[in-house]
N, C-alpha and C positions, 0 to 999 in steps of 0.2 A: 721511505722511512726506514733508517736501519735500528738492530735491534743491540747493545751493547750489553753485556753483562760485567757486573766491576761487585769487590766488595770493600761497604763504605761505612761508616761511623752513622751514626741516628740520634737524634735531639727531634723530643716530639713537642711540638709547641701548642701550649695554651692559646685559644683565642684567637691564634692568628691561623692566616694564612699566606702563604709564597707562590706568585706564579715566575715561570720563565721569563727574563729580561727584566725582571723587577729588582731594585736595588734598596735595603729596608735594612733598619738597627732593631736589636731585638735584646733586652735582656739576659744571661742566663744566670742563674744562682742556685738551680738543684746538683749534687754531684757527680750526677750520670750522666748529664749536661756539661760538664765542664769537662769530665777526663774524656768526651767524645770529642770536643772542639781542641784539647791540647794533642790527642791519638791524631784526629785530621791534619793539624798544625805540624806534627812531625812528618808526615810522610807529604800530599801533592796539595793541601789546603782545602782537600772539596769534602764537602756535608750531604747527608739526605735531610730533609726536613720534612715533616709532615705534622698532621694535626691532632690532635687529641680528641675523641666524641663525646667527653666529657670534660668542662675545663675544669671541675673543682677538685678532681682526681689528682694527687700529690705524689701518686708511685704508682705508673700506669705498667702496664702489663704489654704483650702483645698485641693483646685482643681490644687493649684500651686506645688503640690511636687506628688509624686511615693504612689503607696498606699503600695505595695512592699518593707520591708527596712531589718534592722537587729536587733536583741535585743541583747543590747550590757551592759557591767558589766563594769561602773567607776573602773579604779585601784588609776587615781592619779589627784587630780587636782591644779594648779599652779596660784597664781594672779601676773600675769604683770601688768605695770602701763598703764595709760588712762582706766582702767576698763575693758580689757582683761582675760579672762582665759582659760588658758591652758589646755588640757581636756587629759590624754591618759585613752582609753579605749581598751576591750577587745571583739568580737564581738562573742556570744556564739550560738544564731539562728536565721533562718528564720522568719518573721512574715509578717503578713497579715494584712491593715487595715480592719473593719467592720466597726466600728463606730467611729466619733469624737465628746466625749463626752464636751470636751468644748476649746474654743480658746484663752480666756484668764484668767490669767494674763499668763499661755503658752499655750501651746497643749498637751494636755490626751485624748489619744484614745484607745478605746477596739480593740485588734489585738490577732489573733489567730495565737500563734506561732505552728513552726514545730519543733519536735523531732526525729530524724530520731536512731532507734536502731544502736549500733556500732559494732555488730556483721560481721563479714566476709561473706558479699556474694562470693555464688560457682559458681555463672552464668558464664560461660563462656564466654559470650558478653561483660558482665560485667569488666571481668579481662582484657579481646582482646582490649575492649575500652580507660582502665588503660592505658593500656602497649603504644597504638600508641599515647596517650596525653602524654605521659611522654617524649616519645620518640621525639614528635614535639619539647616540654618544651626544651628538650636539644637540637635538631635545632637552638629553637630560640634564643636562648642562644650566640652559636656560632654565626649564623648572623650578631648579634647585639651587643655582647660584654657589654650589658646595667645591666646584671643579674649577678653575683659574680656564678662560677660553683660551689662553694661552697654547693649552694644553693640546686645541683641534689642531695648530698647526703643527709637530710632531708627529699628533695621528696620523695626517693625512699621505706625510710621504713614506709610509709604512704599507709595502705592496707583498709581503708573505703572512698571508688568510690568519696560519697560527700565529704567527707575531703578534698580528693586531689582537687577537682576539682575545689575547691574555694578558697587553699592555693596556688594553681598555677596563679590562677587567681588575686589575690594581687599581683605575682609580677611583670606581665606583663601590660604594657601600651595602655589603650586602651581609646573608647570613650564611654561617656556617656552611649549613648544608649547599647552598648556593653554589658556594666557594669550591667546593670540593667536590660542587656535579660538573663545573666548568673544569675542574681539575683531573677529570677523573675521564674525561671526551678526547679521545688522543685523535679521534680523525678531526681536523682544521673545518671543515663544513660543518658538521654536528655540533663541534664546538662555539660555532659563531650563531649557528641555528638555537641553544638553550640560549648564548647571551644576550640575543634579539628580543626572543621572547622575556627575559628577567629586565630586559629597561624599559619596554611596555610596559611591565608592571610597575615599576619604581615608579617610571614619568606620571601615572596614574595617580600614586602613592603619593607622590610630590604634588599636584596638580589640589588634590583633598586637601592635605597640610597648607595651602596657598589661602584656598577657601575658608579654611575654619581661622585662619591668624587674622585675615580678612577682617572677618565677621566680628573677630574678638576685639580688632583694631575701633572696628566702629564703634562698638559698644562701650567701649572704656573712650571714643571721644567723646560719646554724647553721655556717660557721668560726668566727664570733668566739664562739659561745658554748662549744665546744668551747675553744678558745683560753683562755678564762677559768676553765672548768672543768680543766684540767692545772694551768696556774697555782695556782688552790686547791688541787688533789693535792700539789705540789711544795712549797708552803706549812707544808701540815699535815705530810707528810714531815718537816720540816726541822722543825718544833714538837716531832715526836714523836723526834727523832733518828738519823731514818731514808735520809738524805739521802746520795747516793751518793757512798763517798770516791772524787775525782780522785786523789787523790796512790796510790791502791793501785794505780789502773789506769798510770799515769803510771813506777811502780818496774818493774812488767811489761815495760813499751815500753823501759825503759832496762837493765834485763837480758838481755831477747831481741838487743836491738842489740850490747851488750858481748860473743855470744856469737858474731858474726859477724865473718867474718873480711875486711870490707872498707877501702879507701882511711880514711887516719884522718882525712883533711878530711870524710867522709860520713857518718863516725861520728860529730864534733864537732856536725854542722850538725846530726843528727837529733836528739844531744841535748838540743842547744839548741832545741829545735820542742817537743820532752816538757817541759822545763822552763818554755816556754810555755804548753803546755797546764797545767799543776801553778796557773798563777797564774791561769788567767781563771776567768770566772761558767761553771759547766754550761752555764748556761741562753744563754750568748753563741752566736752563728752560728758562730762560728771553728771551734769547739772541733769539729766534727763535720768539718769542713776539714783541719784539723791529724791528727787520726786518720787519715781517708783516708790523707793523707802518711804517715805515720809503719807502717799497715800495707803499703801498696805498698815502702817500704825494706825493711820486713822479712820479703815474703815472695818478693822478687830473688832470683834464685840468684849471690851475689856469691862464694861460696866454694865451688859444687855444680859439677864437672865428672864427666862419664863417662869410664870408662877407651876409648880407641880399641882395636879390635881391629887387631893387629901382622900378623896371620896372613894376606902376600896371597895364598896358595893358595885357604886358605876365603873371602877379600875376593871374588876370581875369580868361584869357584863361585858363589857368591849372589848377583853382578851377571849372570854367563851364565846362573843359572837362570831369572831375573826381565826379562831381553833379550835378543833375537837381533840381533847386529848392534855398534853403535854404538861400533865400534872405540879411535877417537881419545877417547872421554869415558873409558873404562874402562882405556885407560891412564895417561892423566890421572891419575883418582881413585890407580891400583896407585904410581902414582911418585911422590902426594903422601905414600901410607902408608910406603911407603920411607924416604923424609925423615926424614918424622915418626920413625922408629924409631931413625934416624943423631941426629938435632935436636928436643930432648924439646920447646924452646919455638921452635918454627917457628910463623909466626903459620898463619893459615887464609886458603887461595887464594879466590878472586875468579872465579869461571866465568862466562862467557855462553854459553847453547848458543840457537846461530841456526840455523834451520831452518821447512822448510813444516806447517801444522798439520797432527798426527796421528802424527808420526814417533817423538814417545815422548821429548820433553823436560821433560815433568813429570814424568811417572812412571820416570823415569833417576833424577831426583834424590830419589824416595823410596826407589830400591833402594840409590841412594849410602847414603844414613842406614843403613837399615838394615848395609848390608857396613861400613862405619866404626863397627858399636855405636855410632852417635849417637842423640838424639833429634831428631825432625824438623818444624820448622813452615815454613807456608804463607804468603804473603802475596799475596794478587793486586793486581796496579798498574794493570789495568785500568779508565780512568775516572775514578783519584783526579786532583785537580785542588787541593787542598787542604794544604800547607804543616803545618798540624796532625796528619792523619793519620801524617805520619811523625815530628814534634817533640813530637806532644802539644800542649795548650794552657798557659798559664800559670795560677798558685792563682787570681791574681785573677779571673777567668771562673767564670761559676756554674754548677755542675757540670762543672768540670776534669777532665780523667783527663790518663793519659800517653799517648803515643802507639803506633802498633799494635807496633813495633820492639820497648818496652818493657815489653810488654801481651804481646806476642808468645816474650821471654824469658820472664816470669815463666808463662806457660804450659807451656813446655816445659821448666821445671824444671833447666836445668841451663844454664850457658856457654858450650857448646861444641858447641850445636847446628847440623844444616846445616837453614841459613835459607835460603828458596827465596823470590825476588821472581817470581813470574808474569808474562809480558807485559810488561816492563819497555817495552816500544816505543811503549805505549798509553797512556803519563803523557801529560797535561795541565795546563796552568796556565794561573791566572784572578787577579783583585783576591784573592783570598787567598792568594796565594803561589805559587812554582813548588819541587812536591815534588822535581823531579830534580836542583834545584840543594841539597835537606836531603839527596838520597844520597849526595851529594860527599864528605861526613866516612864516613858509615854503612862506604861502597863504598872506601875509601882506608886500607889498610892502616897506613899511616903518623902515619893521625889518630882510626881507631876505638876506639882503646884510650882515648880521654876522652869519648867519645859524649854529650851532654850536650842529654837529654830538658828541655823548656821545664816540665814539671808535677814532675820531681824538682830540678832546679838543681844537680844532682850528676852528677857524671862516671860513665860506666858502661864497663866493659872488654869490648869487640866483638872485640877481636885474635883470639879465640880461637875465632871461630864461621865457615863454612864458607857462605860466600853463594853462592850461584845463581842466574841471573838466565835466564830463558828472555825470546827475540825471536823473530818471522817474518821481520823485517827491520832491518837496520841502520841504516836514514836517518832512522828518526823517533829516535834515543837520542843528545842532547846531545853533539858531541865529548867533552868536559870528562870527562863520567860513560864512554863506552865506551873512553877512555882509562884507565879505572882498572879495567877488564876482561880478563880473559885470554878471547878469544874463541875458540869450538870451534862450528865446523859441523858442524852433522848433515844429511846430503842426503836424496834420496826413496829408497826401496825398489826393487830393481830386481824382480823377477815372483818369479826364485827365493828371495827373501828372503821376499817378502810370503806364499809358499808356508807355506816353514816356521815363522815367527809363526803364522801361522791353525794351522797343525797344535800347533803346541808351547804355543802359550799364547790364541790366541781360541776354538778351538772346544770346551777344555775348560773356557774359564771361561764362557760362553753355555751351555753345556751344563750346568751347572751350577747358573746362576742360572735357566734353564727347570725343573730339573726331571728332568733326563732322567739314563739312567746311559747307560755307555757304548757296552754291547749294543742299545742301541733306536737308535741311527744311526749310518748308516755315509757317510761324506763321503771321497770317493779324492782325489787330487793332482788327477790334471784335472778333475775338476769344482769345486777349488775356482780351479785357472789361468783355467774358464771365469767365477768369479764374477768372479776380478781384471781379465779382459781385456773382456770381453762387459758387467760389471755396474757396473764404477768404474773411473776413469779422476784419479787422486789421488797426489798423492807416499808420504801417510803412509799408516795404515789405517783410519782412523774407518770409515770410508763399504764399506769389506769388512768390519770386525764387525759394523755395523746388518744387512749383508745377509745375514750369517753368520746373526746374531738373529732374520732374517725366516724364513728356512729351519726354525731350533728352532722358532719359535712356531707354523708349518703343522703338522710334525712333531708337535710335543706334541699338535694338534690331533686330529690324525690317529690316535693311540696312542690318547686317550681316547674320541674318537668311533667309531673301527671296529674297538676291541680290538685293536691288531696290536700283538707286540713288537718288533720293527724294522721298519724306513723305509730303505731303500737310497736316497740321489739320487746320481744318476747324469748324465753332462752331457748328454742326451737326456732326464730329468725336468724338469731343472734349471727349466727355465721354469714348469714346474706350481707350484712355489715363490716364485720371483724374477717372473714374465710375462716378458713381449716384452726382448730385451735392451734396453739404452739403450744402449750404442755399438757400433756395427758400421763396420768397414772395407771399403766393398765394391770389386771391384775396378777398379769408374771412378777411386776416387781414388788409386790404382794405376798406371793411364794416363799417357802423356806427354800434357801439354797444351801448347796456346802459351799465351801470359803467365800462364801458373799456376807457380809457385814456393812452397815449402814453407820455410819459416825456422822458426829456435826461439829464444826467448823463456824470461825469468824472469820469475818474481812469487813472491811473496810466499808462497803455496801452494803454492811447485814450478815447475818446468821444464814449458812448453805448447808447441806446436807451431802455428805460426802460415801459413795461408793467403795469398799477396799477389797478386793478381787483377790485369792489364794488360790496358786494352784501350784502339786506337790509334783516333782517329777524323777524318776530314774537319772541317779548323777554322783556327783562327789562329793554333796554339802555345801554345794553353791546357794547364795542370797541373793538373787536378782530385785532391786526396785526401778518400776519406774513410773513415770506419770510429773517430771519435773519435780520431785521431793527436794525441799532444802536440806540443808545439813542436823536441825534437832530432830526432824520427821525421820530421816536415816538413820541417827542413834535410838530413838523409840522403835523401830523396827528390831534394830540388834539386841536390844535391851527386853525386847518381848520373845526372840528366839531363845536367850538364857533363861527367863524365866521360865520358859517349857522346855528347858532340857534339863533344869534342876526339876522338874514335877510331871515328868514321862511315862515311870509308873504307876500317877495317882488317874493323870489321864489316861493310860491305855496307848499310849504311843511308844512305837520301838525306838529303842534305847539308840540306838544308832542311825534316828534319821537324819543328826547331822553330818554323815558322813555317807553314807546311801541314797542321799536323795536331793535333788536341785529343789530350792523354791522360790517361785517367782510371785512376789506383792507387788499389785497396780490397782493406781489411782486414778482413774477415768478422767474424761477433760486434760489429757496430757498435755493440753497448751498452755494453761493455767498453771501459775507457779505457787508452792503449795508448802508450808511450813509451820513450824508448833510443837508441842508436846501432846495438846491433845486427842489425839489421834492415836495414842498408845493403846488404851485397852479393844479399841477396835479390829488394830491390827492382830492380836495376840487371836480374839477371837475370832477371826477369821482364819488366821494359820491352824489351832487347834480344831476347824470346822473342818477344814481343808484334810490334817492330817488321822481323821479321826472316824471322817466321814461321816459325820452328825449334822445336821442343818441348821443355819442361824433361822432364829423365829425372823420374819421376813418383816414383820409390824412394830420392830423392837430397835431404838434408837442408842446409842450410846454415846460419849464422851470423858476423857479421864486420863491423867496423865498413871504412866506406869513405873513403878520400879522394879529393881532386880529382884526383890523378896514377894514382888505381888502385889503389895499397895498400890491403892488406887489414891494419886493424889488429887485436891482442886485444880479446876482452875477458871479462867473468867468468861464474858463474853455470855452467862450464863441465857439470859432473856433472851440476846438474838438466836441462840443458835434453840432453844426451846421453840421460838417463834417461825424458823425456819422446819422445826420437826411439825409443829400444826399444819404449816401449809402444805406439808408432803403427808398428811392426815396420818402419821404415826402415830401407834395406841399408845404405847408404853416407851418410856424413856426412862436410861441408867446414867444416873447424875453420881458423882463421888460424896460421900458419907458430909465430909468438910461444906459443901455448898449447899446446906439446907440453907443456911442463912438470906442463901437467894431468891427463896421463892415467894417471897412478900413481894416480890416484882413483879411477878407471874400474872398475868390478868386471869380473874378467877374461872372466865368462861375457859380457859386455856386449860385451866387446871382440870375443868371437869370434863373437857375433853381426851386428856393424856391422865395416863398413869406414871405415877414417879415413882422410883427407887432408889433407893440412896447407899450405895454399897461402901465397902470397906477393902475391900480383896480382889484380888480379880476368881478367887473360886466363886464368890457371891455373882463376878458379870458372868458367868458361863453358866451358874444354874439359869437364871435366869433369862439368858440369851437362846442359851440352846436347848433344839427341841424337845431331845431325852434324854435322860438323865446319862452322865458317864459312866462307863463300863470300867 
């Protein structure tokens, strides 16, 4: 093999690739590409070509193509129009880049080509190698039928290793990288050794592809043979006179309709749909379309209502059987039956019940159904994202239905059912629509009475059905739609509540579905206050009936494995059941601290109690926060350092701690992302604990939005987050001056367990926060 060095022009090419002795037309139409082919053209005709390792790259670099290509000899080149030309070349050797002596106005790089002597090697390995690539070559041949067999005979009188191994290699189909590992093999054995093994895999490759078209083949004979054989059935049918009458089934469709008592444009349109059906072929696609249609009208409940029950004594009783609690919804429900009894056609209200998960806002609205004699469906809006799901599709779509709304009536069989949206908060929308702008008519008293499903094209009467719409929160639900809502909060549980739930209606139905009667366990009050205070820490009750569940299922355990008929737990067992408590209050955080401050917080799950940590350090007037704060919890923080640097020395703080001193505010739970305003007078008094060195009273809760002059403003959320200070058994709570008006919410055993304050200032939260008085 000799070694040449030359310097040559370069055109990296997309896509392809060029071996030695291959002869190929190739486009060019970039400009680097052309003034290289007119540079070769002037001086002896010959090219390097090599690859590009990425074809989408439009202005490749050095480092963007093969250093590896072919030196290849112009035979002919062609101008097509838009500035195209047409290139065939003929590729004569290997080469190498070394250098790239310059990039433009193209590429010339010094490459050292290979020459390999044409002499007959006598290796034996050599020829043994020949023989089984040749032998693959016509494998692959036959697998694939992609190669003219023509082509073996050529092959076969090709007696130089590299020759062959790179004219076999033009005519098989392979990938890039392939291409240019066969290209890049300058010794002739190695190189026939990778292309041995790359048509094993093809032949392989080809062999699957044979199988699967196979398979496919058969499959598509035995539909159409099937397909031909009905044809004949229907045929001979129709010879023998046996052919199905349309028109009988078609008198059906237009008697059931006449017997129904709806809108007479609904009735026109449907029987205009039967009378198309009466005229087409059986055998037409429609006709199975049209049925569809014509049974979904007719099994609407357009004339089916249930009688309401009038009686709100017994309404009472089966809402108080079925809930403890939930005041403001079950007056609600008693005042709409009221109504309903003065005003025969009152349409049907619109509820939203906003609260923390678990508090019993779905299952409120199946005991509504039930105490209204209604019938009751479900709809969960969690996750739709799809405009369809509530409109339905139109006929034209293959495989149409209606949508769930009207999927949803015809289920529950009658008009004037209460229809519950789940999660209403948890809508989405995408390129297919936004569902919560279809609730707009649904959710609108004013416009539900024409409701008007994309799959029926007909008006449908909603006036009369009782929507319900449960949220966790109200920021994710479109103004537009929560505007067409009557909303009712439901807050957390306060301990004595959660008491009497578990007694009245958890532990007899866990009891129940375990197995157990009611002699085999005994559960006291305080043992179950130790599950609620010691075991969970939640607004609603999910997370005390799992634990309730945990307790029967030891129990039952217990009963079958060591014979006993009752189980006493007791709150000294309790653990043998539940283990190690998961929250405990111990009494360090009890303690007055310095810069520790206690605030309360909303979310979405209820009223929390939030930690805010000060600590002052040697610095330059740096403000460190962290703990995942959003962007108003960061301006209440800067907004509370102003406030105490305009009142420095009423507090006794040096005049220049914002320039002497680092301070760093964190919020515990740093996973947790954390935002609001109110959270301002907490933090204030925590910095001032901090810089002041005075202790926050440790039993003393706060919440309050701040401004620059001090003012404590309101703000909301007020019951959960009080509700959240009881279960962390805080004495005293500073509520802002503005939200007395909240405390008719208060349950009053709550009240007489907290002290409230109602400030105006934030000097009002620091007397009262902090241990002793300011110096």
């Amino acid at each position: 093999m000799k070694n040449n060095k030359r310097t040559i022009p370069l055109i990296p090419l997309r896509g392809l690739s060029i071996f030695p002795y291959m002869v190929i037309h190739f486009d060019v139409g970039r400009n680097k590409s052309v003034n290289a082919l007119e540079e070769a053209m002037v001086n002896d005709s010959m090219i390097f070509l090599t690859s590009q390792k990425e074809v989408r790259i439009d202005m490749p670099t050095p480092d963007d193509f093969y250093e590896v290509g072919t030196v290849c000899k112009i035979k002919q080149m062609l101008k097509l129009p838009g500035d195209t030309i047409r290139v065939l070349v003929e590729g004569i050797n290997r080469g190498k880049i070394r250098n790239v002596i310059q990039e433009e106005p193209y590429f010339e790089v010094e490459i050292e080509e290979y020459v390999y002597d044409k002499t007959i090697d006598d290796d034996k390995e050599i020829k043994a190698i020949m023989r089984m690539v040749v032998d693959s070559f016509e494998e692959y041949i036959s697998a694939g039928n992609k190669v003219s067999s023509d082509v073996l005979i050529s092959i076969s009188e090709i007696n130089e290793p590299g020759r062959l191994a790179d004219v076999i290699s033009s005519y098989i189909q392979l990938d890039q990288e392939d291409k240019q590992k066969i290209l890049e093999a300058f010794n002739p054995y190695e190189r026939l050794e990778i292309l041995h093994v790359i048509l094993k895999e093809e032949i392989e490759v080809l062999e699957i592809e044979e199988e699967i078209n196979n398979r496919v083949k058969n499959q598509i004979n035995k539909v159409q043979k099937e397909y031909y054989l009905k044809e004949q059935i229907k045929a001979i049918q129709k010879e023998l006179g046996e052919d199905k009458d349309l028109g009988a089934e078609v008198d059906k469709y237009i008697e059931k309709i006449e017997k129904i008592d709806m809108p007479e444009e609904v009735k026109e349109k449907s029987k205009k749909e039967a009378e198309r059906l009466r005229r087409m072929s059986p055998s037409s696609a429609e006709t199975g379309i049209i049925r569809n249609y014509l049974e979904w009208i007719i099994e609407l409940p357009w004339d089916i209502e249930t009688k309401d029950r009038h009686d709100i004594k017994k309404s009472r009783d089966i809402l108080d059987e079925d809930h403890y609690g939930l005041k403001d919804v079950k007056e609600r429900i008693l005042e709409y039956l009221a109504i309903r009894k003065l005003a025969k056609n009152m349409k049907g209200p619109i509820l939203c019940l906003v609260g923390p998960p678990g508090v019993g806002k779905t299952s409120i609205a199946k005991s509504i159904a039930r105490a209204l004699n209604r019938k009751f469906v479900r709809m969960s809006l969690g996750g739709v994202r799809d405009e369809a799901e509530i409109r339905g599709h139109r006929r034209t779509y293959v495989g149409a239905i209606p949508g769930r709304i009207v999927s949803s009536m015809k289920k529950a069989g009658s008009k004037n059912p209460v229809f519950l949206f789940d999660e209403i908060d948890k809508l989405n929308s995408d390129f297919r629509g936004d569902p919560a702008s279809a609730l707009l008519e649904v959710l609108d008293p004013e416009q539900n009475n024409t409701f008007t499903d994309h799959f029926l094209e007909a008006p449908f009467d909603l006036s009369k059905v009782m929507f319900i719409t449960t949220a966790n929160s109200l920021n994710s639900i479109p103004r537009p739609l929560l505007d067409r809502m009557e909303t009712i909060r439901i807050s957390g549980y306060t301990e004595a509540e959660k008491v009497e739930i578990a007694r009245r209606y958890l532990i007899p139905k866990q009891r129940k579905e375990h197995g157990l009667k009611e002699n085999n366990i005994s559960l006291s009050d305080n043992t179950i206050r130790k599950i609620i205070n010691d075991y969970t820490r939640e607004a609603g009750v999910r997370d005390l009936e799992r634990n309730i569940a945990n307790v029967m299922r030891k129990v039952a355990k217990r009963i079958v494995e060591d014979k006993v008929e009752k189980v006493r737990v007791n709150t000294r067992t309790l653990s043998n059941y539940l283990g190690i408590a998961k929250f405990t209050r111990s009494e360090t955080d009890r303690e007055n601290q310095v810069g520790l401050a206690t605030g309360l917080a909303w979310t979405v799950v209820g009223g929390e109690t939030l930690s805010i940590e000060v600590t002052p350090m040697p610095g330059k007037g740096k403000l460190q926060l962290t703990g995942k704060l959003g962007d108003v919890m960061k301006e209440s923080a800067m907004t509370g350092i102003s406030y105490i640097r305009s009142k420095t020395e009423e507090l006794g703080i040096d005049e220049e701690f914002h320039i002497n001193r680092d301070i760093h505010i964190h919020v515990p739970e740093g996973a947790i992302p954390k935002d609001g305003p109110s959270a301002g007078i907490t933090m204030v008094t925590a910095v001032v604990s901090a810089l002041t060195n005075i202790p926050v009273n440790g039993d003393v809760a706060m919440t309050g939005e701040i401004t620059l002059r001090g003012r404590v403003l309101p703000i909301g959320g007020v019951k959960e987050k009080v509700l959240a200070a009881n279960r962390l058994g805080i004495k005293k709570v500073l509520l802002p001056w503005d939200n007395k008006k909240d405390m008719d919410e208060i349950p009053d055993k709550v009240k007489r367990n907290i002290k409230f304050v109602f400030v105006k200032t934030m000097d009002e939260v620091l007397d009262h926060s902090l241990v002793k008085e300011k110096k």
